[in-house]
C-alpha positions in Angstrom: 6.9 -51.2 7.9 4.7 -47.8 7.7 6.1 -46.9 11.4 9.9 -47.6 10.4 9.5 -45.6 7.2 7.5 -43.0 9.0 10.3 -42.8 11.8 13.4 -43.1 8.7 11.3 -40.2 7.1 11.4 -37.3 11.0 14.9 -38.0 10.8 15.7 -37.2 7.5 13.3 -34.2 7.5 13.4 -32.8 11.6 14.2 -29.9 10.1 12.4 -29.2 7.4 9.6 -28.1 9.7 6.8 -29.7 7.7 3.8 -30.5 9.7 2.8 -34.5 10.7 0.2 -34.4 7.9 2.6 -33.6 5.7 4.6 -36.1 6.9 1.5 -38.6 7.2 1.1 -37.8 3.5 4.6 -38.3 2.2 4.5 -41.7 4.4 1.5 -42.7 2.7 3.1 -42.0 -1.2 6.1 -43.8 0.0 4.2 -46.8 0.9 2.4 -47.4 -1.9 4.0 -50.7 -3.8 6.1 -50.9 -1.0 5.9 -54.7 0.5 5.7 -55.2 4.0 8.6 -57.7 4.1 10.4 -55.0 2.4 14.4 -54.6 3.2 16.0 -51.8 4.9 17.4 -50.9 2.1 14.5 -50.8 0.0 12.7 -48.7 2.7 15.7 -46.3 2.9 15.7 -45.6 -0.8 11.9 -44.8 -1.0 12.6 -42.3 2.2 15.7 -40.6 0.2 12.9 -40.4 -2.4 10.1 -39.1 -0.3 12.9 -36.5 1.1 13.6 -35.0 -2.0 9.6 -34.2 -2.2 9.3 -33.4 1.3 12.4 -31.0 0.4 11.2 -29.2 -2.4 7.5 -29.0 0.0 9.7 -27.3 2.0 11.3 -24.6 -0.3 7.5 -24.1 -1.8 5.6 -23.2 1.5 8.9 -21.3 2.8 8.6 -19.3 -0.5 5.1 -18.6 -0.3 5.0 -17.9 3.4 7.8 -15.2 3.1 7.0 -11.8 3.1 7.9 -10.3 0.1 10.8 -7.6 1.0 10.9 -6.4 -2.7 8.9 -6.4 -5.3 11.9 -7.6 -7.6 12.5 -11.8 -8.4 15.5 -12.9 -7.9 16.7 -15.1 -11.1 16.4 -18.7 -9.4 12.5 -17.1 -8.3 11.5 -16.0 -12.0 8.4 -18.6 -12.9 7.4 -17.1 -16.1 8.8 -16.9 -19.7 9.5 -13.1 -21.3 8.8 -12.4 -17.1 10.3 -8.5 -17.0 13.1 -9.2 -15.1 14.3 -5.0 -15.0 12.4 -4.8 -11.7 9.0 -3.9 -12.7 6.3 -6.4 -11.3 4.2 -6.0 -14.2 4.7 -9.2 -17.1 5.2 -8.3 -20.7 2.1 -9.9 -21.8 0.2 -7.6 -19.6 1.8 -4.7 -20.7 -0.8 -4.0 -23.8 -3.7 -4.5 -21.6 -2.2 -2.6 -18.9 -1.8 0.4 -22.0 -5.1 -0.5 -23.1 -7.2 0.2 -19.5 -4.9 3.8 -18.7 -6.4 5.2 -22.3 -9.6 4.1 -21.9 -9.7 5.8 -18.0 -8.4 8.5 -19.8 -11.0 9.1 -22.0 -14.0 7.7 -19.5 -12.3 10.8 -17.5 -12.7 13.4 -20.3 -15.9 12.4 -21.7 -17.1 12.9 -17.4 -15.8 16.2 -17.7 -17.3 17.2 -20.5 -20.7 15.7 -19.3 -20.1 17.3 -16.1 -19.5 20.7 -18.5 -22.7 20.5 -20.9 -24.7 19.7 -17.8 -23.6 22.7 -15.3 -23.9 25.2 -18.8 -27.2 23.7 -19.7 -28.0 25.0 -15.9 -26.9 28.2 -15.8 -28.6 28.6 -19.3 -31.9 27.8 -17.9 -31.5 29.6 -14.4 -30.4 32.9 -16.5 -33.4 32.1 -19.0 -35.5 32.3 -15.6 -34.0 35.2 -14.0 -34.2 37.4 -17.8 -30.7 37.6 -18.7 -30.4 38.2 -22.5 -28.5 34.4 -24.2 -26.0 36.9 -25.8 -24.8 38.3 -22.3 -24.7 34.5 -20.8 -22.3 33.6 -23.5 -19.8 36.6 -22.5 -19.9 35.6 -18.9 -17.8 33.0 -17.3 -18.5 31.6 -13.8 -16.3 29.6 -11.6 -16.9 25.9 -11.1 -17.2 26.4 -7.6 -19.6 29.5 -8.1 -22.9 29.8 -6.2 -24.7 30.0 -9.7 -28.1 31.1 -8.5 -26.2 34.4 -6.9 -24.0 35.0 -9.8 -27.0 35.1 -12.0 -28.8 37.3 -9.7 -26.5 39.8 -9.0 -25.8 40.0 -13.3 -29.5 40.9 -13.3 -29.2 43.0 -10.2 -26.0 45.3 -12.1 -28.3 45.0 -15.1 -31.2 46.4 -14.0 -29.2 48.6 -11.7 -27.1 50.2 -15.2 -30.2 50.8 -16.8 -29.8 47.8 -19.3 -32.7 45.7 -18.8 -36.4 46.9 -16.6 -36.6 45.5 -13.7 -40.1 44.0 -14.3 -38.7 41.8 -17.4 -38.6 38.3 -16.8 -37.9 37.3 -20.3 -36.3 38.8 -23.7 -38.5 41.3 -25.2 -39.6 41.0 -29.1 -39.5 37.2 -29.2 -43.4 36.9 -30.3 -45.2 39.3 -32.8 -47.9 39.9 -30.0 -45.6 41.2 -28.1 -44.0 43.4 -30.8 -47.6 44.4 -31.5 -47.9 45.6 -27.9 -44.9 47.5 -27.8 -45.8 49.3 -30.8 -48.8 50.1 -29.5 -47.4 51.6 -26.4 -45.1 53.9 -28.5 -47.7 55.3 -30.8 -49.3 56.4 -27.8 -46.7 58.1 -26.3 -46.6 60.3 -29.5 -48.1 63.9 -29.3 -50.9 64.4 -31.3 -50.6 66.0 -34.4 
């Protein structure tokens, strides 16, 4: 019985192209409650069934094993409710979240940039702090992002010292202790003349 139903079931499906386990499985499906002194025509109506199945087998692995030429479904393909069918691969339940994730890159982009910002300022602050140049001058100055920092900085102090605006021995600002403004009082007095 399983070998006529099996041959009943090739020739109904030669050219569905499904492989003999396929074919071994619909077999077995078809068989079950199946008598073996079953008639023909018993056997031949669980084969139409088993066709149908092994027909819509058929349409499933065809459609999944097809390249996609496009990204749009046609209307037979659609498989989801409220599925945007205006060409756009994206559902409309996804939409929101899809909304949701671009703002929130947006704004883990800016908040980089402005770490990225604080951190290259809070550098130059420190390398200018090292090299003597006043906070008040550093906050007129603008340096490119791409800027060698460390010879921006030094040739500031270099037109600096070379304009007469800061000594060339300073390393830091002047008249930030009162020991040092003691010091430099000091040194005036005694560069007055005697009177």
């Amino acid at each position: 019985m399983k070998k006529q139903f099996r041959k009943l079931l090739k020739e109904a499906t030669v050219d569905f192209g499904l492989t003999p386990k396929a074919i071994d499985n619909l077999v077995d499906i078809g068989c079950e409650g199946l008598e073996e002194d079953a008639s023909d025509e018993e056997i031949q109506e669980r084969v139409n069934t088993q066709v149908r199945y092994a027909r819509m087998m058929q349409g499933e692995i065809t459609r999944k094993t097809r390249k996609p030429q496009s990204t749009e479904q046609s209307e037979e393909e659609g498989d989801g409710e409220g599925e945007n069918k205006g060409g756009a691969a994206v559902p409309d339940w996804f939409k929101p979240f899809q909304e949701r994730m671009t703002s929130l890159e947006a704004e883990n982009k800016t908040l980089k940039e402005e770490k990225a910002k604080a951190t290259r300022e809070s550098e130059i602050a420190a390398k200018a702090k090292k090299l003597g140049i006043p906070d008040y001058l550093l906050k007129r100055i603008t340096l490119a992002d791409d800027a060698d920092v460390d010879k921006e900085l030094a040739d500031l102090r270099q037109d600096l010292v070379n304009h007469n605006l800061m000594p060339k021995e300073q390393s830091y600002e002047t008249g930030t202790t009162t020991e040092q403004m003691k010091a430099d009082a000091q040194s005036w007095a005694k560069g007055l003349p005697d009177a």
